[in-house]
Structures are given as structure tokens and as C-alpha cells.
N, C-alpha and C positions, 0 to 999 in steps of 0.2 A: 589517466583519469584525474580528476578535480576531488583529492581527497577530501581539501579542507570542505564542500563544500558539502558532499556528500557527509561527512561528519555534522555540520550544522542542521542539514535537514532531519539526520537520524536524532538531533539529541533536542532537537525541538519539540512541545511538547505541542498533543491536536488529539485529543481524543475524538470519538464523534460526537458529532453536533457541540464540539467547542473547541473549534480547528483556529481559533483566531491568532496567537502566534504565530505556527506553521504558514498562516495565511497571507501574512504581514510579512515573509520571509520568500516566500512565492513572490508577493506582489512585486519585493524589491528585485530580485533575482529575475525575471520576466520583462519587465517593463522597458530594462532598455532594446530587448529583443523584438518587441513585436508594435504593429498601430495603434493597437485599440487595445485597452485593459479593463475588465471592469469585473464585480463582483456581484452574481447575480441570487435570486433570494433564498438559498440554500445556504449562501457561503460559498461556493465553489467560486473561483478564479476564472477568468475567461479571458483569453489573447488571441488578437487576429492579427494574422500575418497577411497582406493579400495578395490574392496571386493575379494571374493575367489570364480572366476569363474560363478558369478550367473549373470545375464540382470543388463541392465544401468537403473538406474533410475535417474530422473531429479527431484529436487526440483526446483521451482521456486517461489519467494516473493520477489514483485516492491519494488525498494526504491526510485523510483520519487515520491512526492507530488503535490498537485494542485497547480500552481504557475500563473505568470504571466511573461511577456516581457515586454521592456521597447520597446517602437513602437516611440513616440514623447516629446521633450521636448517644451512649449513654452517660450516666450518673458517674462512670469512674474515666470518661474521657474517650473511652475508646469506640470505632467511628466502624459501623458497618456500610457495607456498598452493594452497591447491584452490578454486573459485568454488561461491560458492552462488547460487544462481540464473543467470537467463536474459543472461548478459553477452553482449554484444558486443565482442570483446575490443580490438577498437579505439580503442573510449575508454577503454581503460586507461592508452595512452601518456600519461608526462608529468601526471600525476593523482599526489595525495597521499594518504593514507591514514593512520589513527591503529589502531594494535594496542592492543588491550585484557588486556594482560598482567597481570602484578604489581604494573604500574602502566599509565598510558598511554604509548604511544610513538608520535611523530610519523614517517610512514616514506614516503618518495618510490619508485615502480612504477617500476624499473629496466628498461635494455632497452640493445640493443647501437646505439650511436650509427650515425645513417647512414653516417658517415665511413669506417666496416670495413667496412660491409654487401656481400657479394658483389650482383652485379645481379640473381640471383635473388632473395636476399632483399630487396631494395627492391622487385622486382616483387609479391614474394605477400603476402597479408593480413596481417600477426600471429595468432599463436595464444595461448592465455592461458598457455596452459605456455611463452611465452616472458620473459616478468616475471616478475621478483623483488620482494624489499624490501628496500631498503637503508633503515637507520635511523640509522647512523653512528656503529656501533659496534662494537667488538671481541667476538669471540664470546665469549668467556666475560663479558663484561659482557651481551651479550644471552640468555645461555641464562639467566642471574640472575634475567630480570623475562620472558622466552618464554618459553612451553612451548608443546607438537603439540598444538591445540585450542582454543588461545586465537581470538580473533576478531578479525574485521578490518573496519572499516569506512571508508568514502568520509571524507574532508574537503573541506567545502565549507559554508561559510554560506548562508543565506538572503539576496538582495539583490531590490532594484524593478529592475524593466528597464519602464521608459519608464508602461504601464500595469498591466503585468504583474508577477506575480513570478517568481523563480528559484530552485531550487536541490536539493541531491541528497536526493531521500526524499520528493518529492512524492508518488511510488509507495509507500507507499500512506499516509506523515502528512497528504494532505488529503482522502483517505476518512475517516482518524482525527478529525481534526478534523470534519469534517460530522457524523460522529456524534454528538460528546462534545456539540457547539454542541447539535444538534440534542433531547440527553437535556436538557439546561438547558432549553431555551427550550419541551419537550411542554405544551399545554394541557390539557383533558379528553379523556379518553380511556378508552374502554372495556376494548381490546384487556393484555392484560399484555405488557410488550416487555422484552425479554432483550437488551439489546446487549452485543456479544461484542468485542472486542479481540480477534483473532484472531491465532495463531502460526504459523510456516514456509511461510505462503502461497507465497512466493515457490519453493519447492523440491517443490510438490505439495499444495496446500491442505491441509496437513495438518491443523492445529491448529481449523479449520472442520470436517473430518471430525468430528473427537470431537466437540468443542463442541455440533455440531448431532446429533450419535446420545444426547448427556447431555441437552440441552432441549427435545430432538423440538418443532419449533415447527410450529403448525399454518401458519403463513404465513411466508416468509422473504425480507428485504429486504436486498442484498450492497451495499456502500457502495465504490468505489473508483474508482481511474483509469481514462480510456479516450485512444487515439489521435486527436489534434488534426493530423490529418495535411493539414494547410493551408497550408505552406508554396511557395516556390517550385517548380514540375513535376511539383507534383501534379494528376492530373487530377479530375474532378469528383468521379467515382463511386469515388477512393480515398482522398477528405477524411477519410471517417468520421465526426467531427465538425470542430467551427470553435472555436476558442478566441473568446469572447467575446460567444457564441451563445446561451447560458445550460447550466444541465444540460442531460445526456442521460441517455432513457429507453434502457435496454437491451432490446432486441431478440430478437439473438441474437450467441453468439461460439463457439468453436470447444467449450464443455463445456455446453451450456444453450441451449435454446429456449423463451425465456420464454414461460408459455400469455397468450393472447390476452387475456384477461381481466383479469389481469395488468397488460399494457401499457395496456389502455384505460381501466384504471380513474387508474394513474400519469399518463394525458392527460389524463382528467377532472377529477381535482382540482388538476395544474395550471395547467389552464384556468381555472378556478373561482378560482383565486385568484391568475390572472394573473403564474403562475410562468413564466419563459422556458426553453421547454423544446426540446430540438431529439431527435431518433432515430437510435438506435444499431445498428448490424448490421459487426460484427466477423467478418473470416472465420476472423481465427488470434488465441490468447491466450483466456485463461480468466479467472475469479475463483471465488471463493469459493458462487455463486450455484450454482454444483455441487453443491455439497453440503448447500447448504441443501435444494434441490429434492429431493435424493434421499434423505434426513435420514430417520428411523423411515420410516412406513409410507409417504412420501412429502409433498411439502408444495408450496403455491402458492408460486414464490417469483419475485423479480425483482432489477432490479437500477438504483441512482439511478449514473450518471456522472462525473466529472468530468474535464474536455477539459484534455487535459497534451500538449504538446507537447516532443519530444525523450525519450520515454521510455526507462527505464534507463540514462541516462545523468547526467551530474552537475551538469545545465542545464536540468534538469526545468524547465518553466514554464507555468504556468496563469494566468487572469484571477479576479480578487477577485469578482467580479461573479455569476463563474458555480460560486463555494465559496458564497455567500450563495443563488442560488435554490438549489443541492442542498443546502444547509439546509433551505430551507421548504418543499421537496420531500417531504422524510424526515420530517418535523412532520406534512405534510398527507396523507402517506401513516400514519402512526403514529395520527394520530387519525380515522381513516374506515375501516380496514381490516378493520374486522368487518364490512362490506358484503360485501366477496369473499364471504363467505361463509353469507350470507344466500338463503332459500332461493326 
């Protein structure tokens, strides 16, 4: 696999609806792969490969991350936000954060030291309206380079853990990555394939709405994370997937029930070409594969996996092994899919 590059995507910053680095990082990464590039009014990325007379198919993989807005600053400098996306406010504690102001700013997720804490509050969860940012500085040096709307995102490098990797954005830079790999490396192909870079996933598939109402694709394929739920007390039938099992074929999850046809044809070829593949059936969590399915007049669509353990959190971690079959997954589905629809 393309560590280094999958390292860039993961440490790029793209909250939703201000994916514009990530974007600019996409455009450069794509461009030599495909004809046509362009950036439609979401933000999202769009590349057409074309084919020779077969159905459109649509890739799509989010490149917004979970982030935050800058909502308030007070009198002693310190900067409240509002969350984008699906947090659990719990790993917020003790996490670093860099604001995307007038410049960048390094800023540590404040919170009241357990040493004050009444026993209530030691007892109950955290809420996220309980952190702040403190960045270490004085308010009028902070209102200088903040302003309400700026962005906020995770600090956290990419590191190996043992076989695996780690780190904050695997949600959704190693769907990102499967694709971009995957537009390099298309052989012959009939089909014409639009891979989408997609925006605000994270806050309501948004930027996959549009995307897919502008390239009505006759067949559509969602490229992102799924639950590696295989750690410690989990029982069998809540694994969902296994990290180091290869891709997962989607199933179904709570916005999508992939048709049957679909899924068989994702086993068939890779069977055929001895891709390690294992089955997905989510009962909560979405993607983007909503709205490809439901796209113009409606479309075949599915979805390739990849087994992330710890997700939305800043210790996101997957196996290399199983970013390389959902490559040759998304290849081997990209050059055979004018089958589905063969009569």
C-alpha cells in the first residue's frame, strides 16, 4: 500500500463544509488519473474516467472528517464550538485540536479537573457543551486570528500499531484512499466511472445528495468505513466485521439495502480473483450509498467496506491488508459492472 500517501490524506485537515485543503489534495492526487476534473457546488471532487459505451457508475468516498465550528469566543480567550458530526463526547477529554483561523492554532479541549468535580459530576457522562478551547492566549490576541465559523479539527498523526495502523480520519481518508488507489490502478473498462470525493457526509450525506442528482449514475458504488467491533466482550453476532479479514461487502445498515444482485455479483468477482472478502450487515450508521441508490430515477448501488476499529474516535485503526483487497475490490467491481445490467 501507498503509506505515505494515505498518511497525507489522514492528516489533512476537511472538516464539513470546509474540506478545502483535503480538496486541493484530492484534486492534485486524481487529476493525472482521470479526463475530466471538476469541483461541483458542494465541494465535492468529480473524475470521469470514460469508458467504451457501458452505464455510468458512480464512486463515492467522504473526505469531510468529524470537526467542530468555532460558535463563541469569551473575555478570558477561551473559544466554545458546536460539533459536526456524530461525537461521542467522551473522547474529547484531554485531546488536542488545531483551529483553522487566520492562521492555524494549536488548542487543547478543556474541561473542569476531577479535583472540583462534585460527586455528581464525576458520576454522569460528559456532554460536549462541556469543553472548551483553550489555545493560550489572550482574547484580543485570539479574536486577531478567530473568528465564529472558523474550523476545528482533531490533532493526531498517523502511527503502526504492531500490524496495524492508527489514527484520527481513517473515517472516511481510507475510503479516500481506496478510491484514488483504485482510479490509478482501472484496467479496461467499459462502464464510464465518475468518482466523487464527497462533502459533509459526516452531518447528513450531503454533498453525495447533489453529486449524485448532477451524474444520475446508472450503478453506484459507496467506498467507506465500517465497524471492526472485535475486540474484547464483544459477542459473535455484534463483531460486524474483523479487522484483518479482508474487505467487507455491504449488506445492509440503517439508510440502504443493497439489492441482492448487487451483493452477488461484489462475491462473485471477488471470488474470481481471490479478493478476501467477508459480509456486512449494520443495524445503526449510514453512508453515502443512500443516496447513490436513491440518485435520479433510482440506481443499483452498493457498498465496498473497510473494517476500522474504534470509530470516531482519534485511534481510528485498520489492517493494510484489508485497504489493499478493497482496492482490488473497487477495480474488479469498476471493470465488470456493465454485467449488472445485462439483460
Amino acid at each position: 500500500m501507498d503509506l505515505p500517501l494515505l498518511t497525507r490524506l489522514c492528516e489533512t485537515p476537511g472538516a464539513p463544509g470546509r474540506e478545502d485543503r483535503i480538496r486541493e489534495l484530492v484534486i492534485a492526487e486524481m487529476t493525472p488519473h482521470v479526463d475530466d476534473i471538476s469541483v461541483d457546488p458542494m465541494g465535492s471532487v468529480v473524475g470521469v474516467r470514460k469508458g467504451a459505451g457501458g452505464p455510468r457508475v458512480m464512486l463515492a468516498a467522504h473526505m469531510d472528517e468529524l470537526g467542530f465550528l468555532v460558535s463563541h469566543i469569551d473575555d478570558e480567550g477561551f473559544i466554545r464550538v458546536v460539533t459536526l458530526g456524530g461525537f461521542d463526547p467522551k473522547t474529547l477529554v484531554a485531546q488536542r485540536v488545531i483551529i483553522h483561523g487566520r492562521e492555524d492554532l494549536l488548542g487543547v479541549m478543556g474541561s473542569k479537573p476531577i479535583h472540583i468535580m462534585s460527586d455528581e459530576e464525576r458520576k454522569r457522562l460528559p456532554k460536549a457543551e462541556d469543553f472548551y478551547v483553550d489555545v493560550g492566549l489572550p482574547a484580543d490576541r485570539v479574536r486577531e486570528i478567530v473568528r465564529q465559523g472558523d474550523a476545528v479539527t482533531r490533532e493526531r498523526t498517523l502511527a503502526p500499531l504492531g500490524d496495524l495502523i492508527t489514527c484520527k480520519s481513517l473515517d472516511n481518508r481510507a475510503g479516500l484512499y481506496v478510491m484514488l488507489e483504485a482510479i490509478r490502478r482501472l484496467g479496461d473498462h467499459k462502464c464510464e466511472v465518475v468518482a466523487v470525493a464527497t462533502t459533509q457526509e459526516e452531518v447528513g450525506l450531503r454533498g453525495a445528495r447533489v453529486a449524485a442528482a448532477r451524474v444520475r449514475p446508472d450503478i453506484g458504488l459507496a467506498i467507506d468505513i465500517t465497524l471492526a467491533n472485535d475486540g474484547p466482550g464483544a459477542k459473535p453476532h455484534e463483531r460486524i466485521t474483523r479487522v484483518g479479514e479482508g474487505t467487507a461487502i455491504k449488506v445492509y445498515d440503517s439508510g440502504v439495502i443493497v439489492p441482492r444482485r448487487v451483493v452477488d455479483h461484489l462475491v462473485e468477482v471477488a471470488e474470481a480473483r481471490d479478493i478476501p472478502f467477508q459480509m456486512e450487515i449494520m443495524s445503526r450508521g449510514g453512508t453515502d450509498t443512500r443516496e447513490l441508490q436513491l440518485s435520479g430515477d433510482g440506481a443499483l448501488a452498493g457498498c465496498v467496506s473497510i473494517p476500522t476499529r474504534y470509530v470516531h474516535q482519534v485511534v481510528e485503526t485498520c489492517h493494510p491488508a484489508d485497504l489493499d483487497a478493497s482496492v482490488d475490490l473497487v477495480v474488479a467491481f469498476c471493470e465488470t459492472a456493465e454485467s449488472l445490467l445485462a439483460p
